[in-house]
N, C-alpha and C positions, 0 to 999 in steps of 0.2 A: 316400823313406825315411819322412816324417813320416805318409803317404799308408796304408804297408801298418802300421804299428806303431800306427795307429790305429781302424781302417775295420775289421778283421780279425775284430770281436770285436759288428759293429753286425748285428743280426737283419734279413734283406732282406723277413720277413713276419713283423714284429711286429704284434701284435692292440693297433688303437687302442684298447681296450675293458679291456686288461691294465693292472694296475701294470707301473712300467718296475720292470727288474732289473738288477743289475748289466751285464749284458751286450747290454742295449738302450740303455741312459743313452749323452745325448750327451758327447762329449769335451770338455775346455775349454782352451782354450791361453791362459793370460794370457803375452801380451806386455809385455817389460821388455828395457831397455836405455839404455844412456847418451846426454843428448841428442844430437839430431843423427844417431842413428845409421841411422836410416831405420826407423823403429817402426809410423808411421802408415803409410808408402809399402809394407811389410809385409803390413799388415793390408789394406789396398786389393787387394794382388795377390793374396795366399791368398786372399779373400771373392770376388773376380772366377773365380779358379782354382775353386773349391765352386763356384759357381754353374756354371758351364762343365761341371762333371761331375754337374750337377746334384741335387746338394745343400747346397741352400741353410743359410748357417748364421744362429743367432742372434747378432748383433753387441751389444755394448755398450762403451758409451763413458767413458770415465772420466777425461777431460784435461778439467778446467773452461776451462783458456785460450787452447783449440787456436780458430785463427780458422774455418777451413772444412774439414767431412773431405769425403775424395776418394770415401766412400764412403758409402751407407745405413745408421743406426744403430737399431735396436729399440728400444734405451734411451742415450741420451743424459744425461749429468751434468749438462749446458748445458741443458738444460727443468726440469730442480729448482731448481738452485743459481746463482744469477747473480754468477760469478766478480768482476766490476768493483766492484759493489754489497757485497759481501764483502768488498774491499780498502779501500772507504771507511770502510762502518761503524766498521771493526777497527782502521784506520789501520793496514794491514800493506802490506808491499813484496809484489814479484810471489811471489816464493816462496811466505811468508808468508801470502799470497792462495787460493794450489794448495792449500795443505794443511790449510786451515782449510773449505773449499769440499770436499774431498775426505773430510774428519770430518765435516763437515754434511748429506753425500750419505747417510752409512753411520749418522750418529744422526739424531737431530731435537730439534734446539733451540727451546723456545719462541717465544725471544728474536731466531730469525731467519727466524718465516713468512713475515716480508717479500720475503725475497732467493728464497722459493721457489715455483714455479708449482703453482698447482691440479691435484693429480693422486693416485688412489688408490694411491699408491707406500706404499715403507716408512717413508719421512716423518712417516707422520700416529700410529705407536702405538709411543711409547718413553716411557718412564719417566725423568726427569730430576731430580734431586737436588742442589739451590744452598746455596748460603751466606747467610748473610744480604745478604751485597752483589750476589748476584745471581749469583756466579762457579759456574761449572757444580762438582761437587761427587762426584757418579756420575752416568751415565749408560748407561741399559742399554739396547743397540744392539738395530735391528729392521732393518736393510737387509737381509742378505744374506737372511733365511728370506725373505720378501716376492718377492724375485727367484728365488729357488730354488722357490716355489709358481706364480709361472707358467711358468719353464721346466718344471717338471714335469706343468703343463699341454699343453704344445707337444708332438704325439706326432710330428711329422714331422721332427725336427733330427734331425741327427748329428754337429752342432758349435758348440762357441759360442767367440767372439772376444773377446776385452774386451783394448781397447786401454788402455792407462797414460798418466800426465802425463810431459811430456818429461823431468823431472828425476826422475830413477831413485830416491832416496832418499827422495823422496815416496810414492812407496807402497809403495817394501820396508822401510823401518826405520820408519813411521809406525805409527800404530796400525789406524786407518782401516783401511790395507792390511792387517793382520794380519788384521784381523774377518773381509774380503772373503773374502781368500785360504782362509782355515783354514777358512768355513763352507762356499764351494764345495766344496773339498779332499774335502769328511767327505760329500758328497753326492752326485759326480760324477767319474768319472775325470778328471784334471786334471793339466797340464805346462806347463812355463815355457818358453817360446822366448827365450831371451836374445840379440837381435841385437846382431851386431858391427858395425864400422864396417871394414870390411878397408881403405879406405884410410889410415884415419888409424891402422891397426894395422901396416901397415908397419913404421915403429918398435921393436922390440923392449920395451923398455921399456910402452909404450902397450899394446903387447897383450897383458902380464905383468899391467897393470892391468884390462885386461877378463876375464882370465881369474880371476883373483880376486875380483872380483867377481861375475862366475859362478857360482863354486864357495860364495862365501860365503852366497850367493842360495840356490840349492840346499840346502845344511845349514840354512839357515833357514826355510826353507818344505817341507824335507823331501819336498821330488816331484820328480819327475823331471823332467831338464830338456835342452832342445836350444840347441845354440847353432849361430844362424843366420848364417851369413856374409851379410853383406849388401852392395853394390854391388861384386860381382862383374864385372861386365861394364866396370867403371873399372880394377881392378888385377885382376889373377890371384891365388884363396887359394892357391894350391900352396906358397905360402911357408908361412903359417899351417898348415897341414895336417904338412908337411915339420916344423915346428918342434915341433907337438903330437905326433911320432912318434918326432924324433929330438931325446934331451935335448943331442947335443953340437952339432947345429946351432946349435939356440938359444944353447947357450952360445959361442959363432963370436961370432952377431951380434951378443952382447951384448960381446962384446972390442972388437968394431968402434965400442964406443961405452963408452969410458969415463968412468965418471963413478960418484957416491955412491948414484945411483937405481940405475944397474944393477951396479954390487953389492948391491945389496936384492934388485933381481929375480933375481941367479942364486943365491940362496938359497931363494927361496921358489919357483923353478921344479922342486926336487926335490918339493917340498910338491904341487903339480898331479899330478902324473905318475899317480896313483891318478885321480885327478878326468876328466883325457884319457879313461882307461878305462871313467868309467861314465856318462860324459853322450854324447851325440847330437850329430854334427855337420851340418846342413844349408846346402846351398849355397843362393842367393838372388839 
């Protein structure tokens, strides 16, 4: 599904010598989801699967605190920003770490060449605006165009990947993420893969909460978006599937579990029922 709704529209003899147009630009799929839910293990298989059908995509990486990817990155966050070195300076916890590392990827702080490797990135030309005590003040962002002027370089993609940090609200309610997201958006056709955890969605409840988040993901970033079922091969989604089709299943399973949360959830399950219909479901 995510194969033909995307590939359909990519020119098989574009002129490397042309601007791209819309109908040449490669795809962008940012990957989001709640931790744990297989996000990285995702992006490993689709980048394996492209190259398999040979084309190759451009990856980018965006978790500063991920230990080892399973896969080849073009741009990596962990060659700018050194997540640990971050955490000390600032005296911030892990979290606190991701998202401070993940605002310093997308601006450029004076105050922290230290933590950043040598390299013609978007790092080096942003305008920065303090206080007298030094505290940042305005700062007007140079990541995304800089990344956007070498993928528009690259005439042989037809894809590009950019993985997220494990904890979801790091780059969808940050700012960082907004910058990222909205200046791809306005550049390149672009969709959100929001993977699920189908086992720990079992639950009724638990997959009420992934679905809203979903949906609210979606409305916020206004693209379109798939959501991917992911370790399939552990439970069967036919339940998942069955529930987003039929509202009085869902509402079964949620009798089957009484309690104050799922009274929330069979209220805001009429609220989905639009959202079922216009997002994309991918198996995984």
């Amino acid at each position: 599904m995510l194969t033909t709704a995307t590939t359909s529209d990519v020119a098989d003899d574009q002129d490397s010598n042309s601007p791209k147009t819309d109908s040449t630009k490669p795809v962008v799929i940012i990957t989001l989801g709640m931790a744990g839910s297989g996000k990285t293990c995702f992006m490993q298989r689709i980048n394996a699967w492209l190259h398999a059908k040979n084309k190759c995509p451009y990856v980018i990486n965006l978790d500063p605190a991920v230990f080892e990817l399973p896969y080849p990155a073009n741009i990596d966050i962990r060659d700018r920003v050194k997540y640990k070195e971050v955490m000390k300076q600032y005296q911030l916890g892990p979290n606190g770490g991701i998202i401070t590392s993940l605002n310093l990827f997308a601006t450029k702080f004076d105050q922290v060449s230290l933590m950043c490797v040598p390299w013609h990135s978007p790092l080096t030309n942003c305008i920065v605006q303090t206080h007298s005590d030094n505290s940042i003040k305005h700062c007007y962002y140079h990541f995304p165009y800089q990344v956007l002027d070498i993928l528009e370089k690259k005439k042989d993609i037809d894809f590009v990947l950019i993985d997220t940090p494990g904890q979801i609200e790091v780059f969808t309610w940050s700012a960082s993420g907004t910058i990222i997201s909205d200046a791809i958006a306005r550049s390149y056709p672009t969709v959100i893969a929001f993977i699920m955890d189908t086992v720990r969605c079992t639950n009724p409840v638990t997959f009420m909460s992934n679905m809203m988040y979903a949906c609210s993901i979606m409305y916020k970033t206004r693209l379109p978006l798939i959501v991917v079922m992911n370790k399939t091969d552990i439970v069967d989604n036919k339940f998942a599937v069955e529930w987003m089709n039929d509202f009085e299943t869902f509402q079964e399973a949620l009798d089957a579990q009484p309690s104050y949360s799922s009274n929330l959830s069979r209220s805001m399950s009429l609220v989905l029922d639009e959202f079922y219909k216009v997002s994309m479901t991918l198996l995984f």
